[in-house]
C-alpha positions in Angstrom: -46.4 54.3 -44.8 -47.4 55.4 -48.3 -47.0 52.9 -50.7 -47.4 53.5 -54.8 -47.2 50.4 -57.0 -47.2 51.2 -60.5 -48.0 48.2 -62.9 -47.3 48.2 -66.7 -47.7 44.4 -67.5 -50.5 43.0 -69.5 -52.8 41.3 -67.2 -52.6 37.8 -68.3 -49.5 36.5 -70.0 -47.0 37.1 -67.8 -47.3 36.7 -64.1 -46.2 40.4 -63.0 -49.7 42.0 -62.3 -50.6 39.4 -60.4 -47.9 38.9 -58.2 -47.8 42.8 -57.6 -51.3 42.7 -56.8 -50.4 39.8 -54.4 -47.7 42.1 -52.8 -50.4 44.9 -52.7 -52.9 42.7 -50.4 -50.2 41.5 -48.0 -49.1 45.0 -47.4 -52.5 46.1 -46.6 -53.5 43.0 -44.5 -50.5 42.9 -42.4 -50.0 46.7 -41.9 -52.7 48.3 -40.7 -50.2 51.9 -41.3 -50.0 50.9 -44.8 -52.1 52.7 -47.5 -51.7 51.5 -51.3 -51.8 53.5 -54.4 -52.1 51.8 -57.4 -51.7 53.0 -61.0 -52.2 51.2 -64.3 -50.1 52.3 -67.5 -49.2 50.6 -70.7 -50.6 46.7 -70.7 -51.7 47.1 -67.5 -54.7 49.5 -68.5 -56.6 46.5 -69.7 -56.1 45.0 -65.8 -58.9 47.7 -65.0 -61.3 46.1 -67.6 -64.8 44.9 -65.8 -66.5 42.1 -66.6 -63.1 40.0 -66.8 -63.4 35.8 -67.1 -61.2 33.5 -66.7 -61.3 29.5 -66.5 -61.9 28.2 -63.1 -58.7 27.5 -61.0 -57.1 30.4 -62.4 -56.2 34.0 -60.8 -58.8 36.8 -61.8 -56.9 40.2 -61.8 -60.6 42.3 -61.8 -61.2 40.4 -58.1 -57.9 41.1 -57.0 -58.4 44.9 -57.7 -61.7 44.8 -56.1 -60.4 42.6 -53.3 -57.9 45.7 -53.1 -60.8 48.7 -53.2 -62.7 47.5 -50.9 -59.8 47.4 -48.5 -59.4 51.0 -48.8 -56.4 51.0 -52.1 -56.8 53.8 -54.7 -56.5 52.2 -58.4 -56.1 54.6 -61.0 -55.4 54.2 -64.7 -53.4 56.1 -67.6 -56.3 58.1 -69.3 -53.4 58.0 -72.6 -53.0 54.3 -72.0 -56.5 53.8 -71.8 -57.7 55.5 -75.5 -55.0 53.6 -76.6 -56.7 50.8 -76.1 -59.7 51.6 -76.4 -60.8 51.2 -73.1 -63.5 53.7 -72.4 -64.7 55.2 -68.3 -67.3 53.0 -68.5 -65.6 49.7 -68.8 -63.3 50.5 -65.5 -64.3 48.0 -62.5 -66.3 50.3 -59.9 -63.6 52.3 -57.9 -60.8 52.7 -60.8 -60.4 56.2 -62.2 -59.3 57.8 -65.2 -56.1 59.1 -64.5 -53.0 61.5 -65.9 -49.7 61.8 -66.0 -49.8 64.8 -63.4 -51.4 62.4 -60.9 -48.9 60.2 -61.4 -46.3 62.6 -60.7 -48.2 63.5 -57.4 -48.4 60.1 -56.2 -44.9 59.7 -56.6 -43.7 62.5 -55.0 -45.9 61.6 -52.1 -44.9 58.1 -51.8 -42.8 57.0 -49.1 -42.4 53.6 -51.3 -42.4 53.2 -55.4 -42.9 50.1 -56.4 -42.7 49.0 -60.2 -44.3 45.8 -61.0 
C-alpha cells in the first residue's frame, strides 16, 4: 500500500511532526507492503533542516527523517516553502529533495492513503 503523509507543522512547538513521523516508522516497520511518501510544506520545510540540536531527552525530528530514509521513505520538501524560508538545497538532511507542487500532485494521485499531519 502507498502511503503519502503530508506535514505542514513547524517542527518543534507543537507535537504534530513528530507524532506523524511516529505514524510514518510504525507503518513501515510493521508492513513490510507499506511504502511511505513524505512531503514537507509550510512550517514543516524547516523539519528538513540538517544539523538540527536539541536538549538531551528530547525528540530530534532530523533523526526521525533519517531513521525514515534509510528504511526506504521518500521525503521531499516545497521548493516555494523552502525560499520562503530561506532554507537553501544544501541545508536539506542527505536524502530530502527539493520539491514542487506538480510532484505533489503526482504523489497524491498515486497514493492509496493521504495522510495530513
Amino acid at each position: 500500500m502507498k502511503f503519502l503523509m503530508i506535514l505542514n507543522d513547524p517542527p518543534y512547538g507543537t507535537e504534530r511532526v513528530y507524532n506523524g513521523l511516529r505514524l510514518a516508522t510504525n507503518l513501515l516497520v510493521k508492513h513490510d507492503e507499506a511504502e511511505m511518501s513524505l512531503f514537507l510544506m509550510g512550517d514543516s520545510a524547516s523539519a528538513a533542516k540538517s544539523g538540527q540540536k536539541t536538549p538531551n531527552g528530547y525528540y530530534n525530528i532530523e533523526r526521525m527523517l533519517d531513521h525514515l530514509i534509510r528504511k526506504g521513505a521518500s521525503a521531499k520538501v516545497c521548493g516555494t516553502c523552502m525560499d520562503a524560508r530561506g532554507l537553501s538545497d544544501s541545508e536539506l538532511i542527505e536524502g530530502v529533495t527539493r520539491s514542487t507542487m506538480d510532484e505533489l500532485t503526482e504523489l497524491t494521485f498515486n497514493a492509496d492513503k493521504v495522510l495530513v499531519f
